[in-house]
N, C-alpha and C positions, 0 to 999 in steps of 0.2 A: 580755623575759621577767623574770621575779620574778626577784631576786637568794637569794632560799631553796629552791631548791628542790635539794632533796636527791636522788640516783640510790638508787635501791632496791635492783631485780635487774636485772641484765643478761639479755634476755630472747630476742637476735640477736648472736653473739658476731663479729664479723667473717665474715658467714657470704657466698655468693660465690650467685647467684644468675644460672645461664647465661641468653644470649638465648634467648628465650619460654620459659624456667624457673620454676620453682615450687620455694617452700622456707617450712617452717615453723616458727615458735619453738617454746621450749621450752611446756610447761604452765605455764599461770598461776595459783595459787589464789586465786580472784579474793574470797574469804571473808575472805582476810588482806589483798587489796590493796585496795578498793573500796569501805570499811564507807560512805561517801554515796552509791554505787548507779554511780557511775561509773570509769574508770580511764583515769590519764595516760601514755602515752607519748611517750616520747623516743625521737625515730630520726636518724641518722646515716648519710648515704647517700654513696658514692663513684662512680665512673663515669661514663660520658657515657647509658647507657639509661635508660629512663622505671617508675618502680616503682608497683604496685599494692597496698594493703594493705586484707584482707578480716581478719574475725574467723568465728571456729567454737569454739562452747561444747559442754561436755560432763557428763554428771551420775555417769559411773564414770571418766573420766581414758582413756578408752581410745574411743567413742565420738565423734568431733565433729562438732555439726551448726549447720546456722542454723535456727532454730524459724520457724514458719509466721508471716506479717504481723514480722518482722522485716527492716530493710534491713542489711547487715553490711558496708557498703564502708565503709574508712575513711578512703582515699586512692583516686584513678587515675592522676592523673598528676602523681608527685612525681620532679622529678628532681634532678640535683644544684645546680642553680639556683634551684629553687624555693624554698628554705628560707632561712633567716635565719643568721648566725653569731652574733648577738646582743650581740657585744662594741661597748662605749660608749669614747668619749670619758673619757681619764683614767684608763681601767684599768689597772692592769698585771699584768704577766705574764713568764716564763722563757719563751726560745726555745730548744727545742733538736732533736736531728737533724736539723739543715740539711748538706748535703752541697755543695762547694764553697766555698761561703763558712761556713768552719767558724770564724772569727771571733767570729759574732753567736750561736754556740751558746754555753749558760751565760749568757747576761748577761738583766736584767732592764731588760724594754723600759714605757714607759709611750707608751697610746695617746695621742696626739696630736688626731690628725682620722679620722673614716672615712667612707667611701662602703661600699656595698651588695657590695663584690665585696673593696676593699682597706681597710686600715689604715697608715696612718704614723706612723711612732714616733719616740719623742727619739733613735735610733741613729743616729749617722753612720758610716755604711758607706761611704763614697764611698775607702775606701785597704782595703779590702776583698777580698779572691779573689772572681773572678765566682761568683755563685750557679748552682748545677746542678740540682739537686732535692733535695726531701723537705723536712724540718720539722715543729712542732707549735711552737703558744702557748698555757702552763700560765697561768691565769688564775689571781691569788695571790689567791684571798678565802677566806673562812673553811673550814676541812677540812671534808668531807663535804657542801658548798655549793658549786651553783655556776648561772650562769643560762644554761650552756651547755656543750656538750660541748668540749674542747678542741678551736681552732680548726686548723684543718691546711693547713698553708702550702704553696702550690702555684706561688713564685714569690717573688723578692726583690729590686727593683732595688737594684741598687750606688749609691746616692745619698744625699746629705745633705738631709732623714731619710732614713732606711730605708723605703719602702713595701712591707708583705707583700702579697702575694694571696691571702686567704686560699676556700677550700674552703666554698662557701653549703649545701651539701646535710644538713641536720639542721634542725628542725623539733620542734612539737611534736603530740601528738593527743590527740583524748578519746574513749575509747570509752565509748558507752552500751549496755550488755549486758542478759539479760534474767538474773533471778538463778538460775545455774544454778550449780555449783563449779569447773569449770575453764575456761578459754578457752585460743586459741590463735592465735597472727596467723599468716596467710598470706600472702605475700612473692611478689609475682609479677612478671616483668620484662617489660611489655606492649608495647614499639618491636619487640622481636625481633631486635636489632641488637649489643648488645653485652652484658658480665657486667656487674651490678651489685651492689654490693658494701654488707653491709649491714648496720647494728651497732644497738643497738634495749636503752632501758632502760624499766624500769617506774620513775614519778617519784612524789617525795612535794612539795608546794608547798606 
């Protein structure tokens, strides 16, 4: 992903979305987000269920429909593996709330190598407290920039480097709407198995 793109509004704030639940963002003005006819989303997915994302436009903010010869799905089966954590080779970043190995919180890691699920860093952790849960990796690039939502660490082996686990569920989307003044994403958890958990910005690139 673009290393510019900027987060706009937060449009899914950590919102919890039960199995075969339904949940909708907030109102979007899509007048002010969209002036070339389209809008980016950014989504950030936790859980083990499978999410769905439909869109519903509206012309008073209080109405929302899908208009006639329109398709409005914008996702069916995203889950937390489907998506990208987008961090490269060479980045760095702050670790912090890691719980257990409260060591590697505060320090500034630079990525090493990565695969599609982990990253390994210049840290040697190997004299370390075992790791227990939780984390996050602040990616240090320019304020108000970034080519991804902060990565969310799901795992940390004790070794020289450090390999995180980090959390694949974030992604990006384009929706193409018909020009109407507000939109709306609908958020649906289609396994029917578990919450999923769901955080969602409007982006500028």
């Amino acid at each position: 992903m673009a290393q510019n793109m900027i987060f706009d509004e937060k449009i899914f704030d950590a919102e919890e979305i039960a199995a075969s639940g339904v949940t909708y963002s907030r109102a979007i003005d899509l007048a002010a987000k969209r002036p070339e006819g389209y809008l980016r989303l950014y989504l950030a997915l936790t859980g083990s269920g499978t999410c769905r994302l439909e869109w519903r436009v509206s012309v008073d903010g209080k109405n929302y429909i899908v208009p006639t010869g329109y398709s409005n799905e914008i996702c069916s089966d995203f889950t937390k593996d489907s998506g990208s954590h987008s961090i490269e080779a060479g980045d760095s970043g702050f670790i912090v709330g890691v719980a257990g190995m409260v060591e590697i919180n505060e320090q500034i890691a630079t990525v090493a190598s990565i695969t599609a699920t982990t990253v390994t860093t210049d840290i040697d952790a190997s004299g370390f407290t075992p790791y227990t849960s939780g984390g996050t990796f602040i990616p240090t690039i320019p304020t108000g920039k970034d080519r991804d939502a902060d990565a969310v660490i799901t795992g940390i082996t004790a070794a020289d480097p450090a390999v995180v686990t980090v959390d694949r569920g974030r992604d990006l989307f384009v929706i193409y709407a018909p020009p109407m003044p507000f939109l709306k994403i609908m958020a649906s958890e289609t396994a029917g198995v578990s919450t999923v958990t769901i955080t969602a910005w409007t982006i500028i690139v």
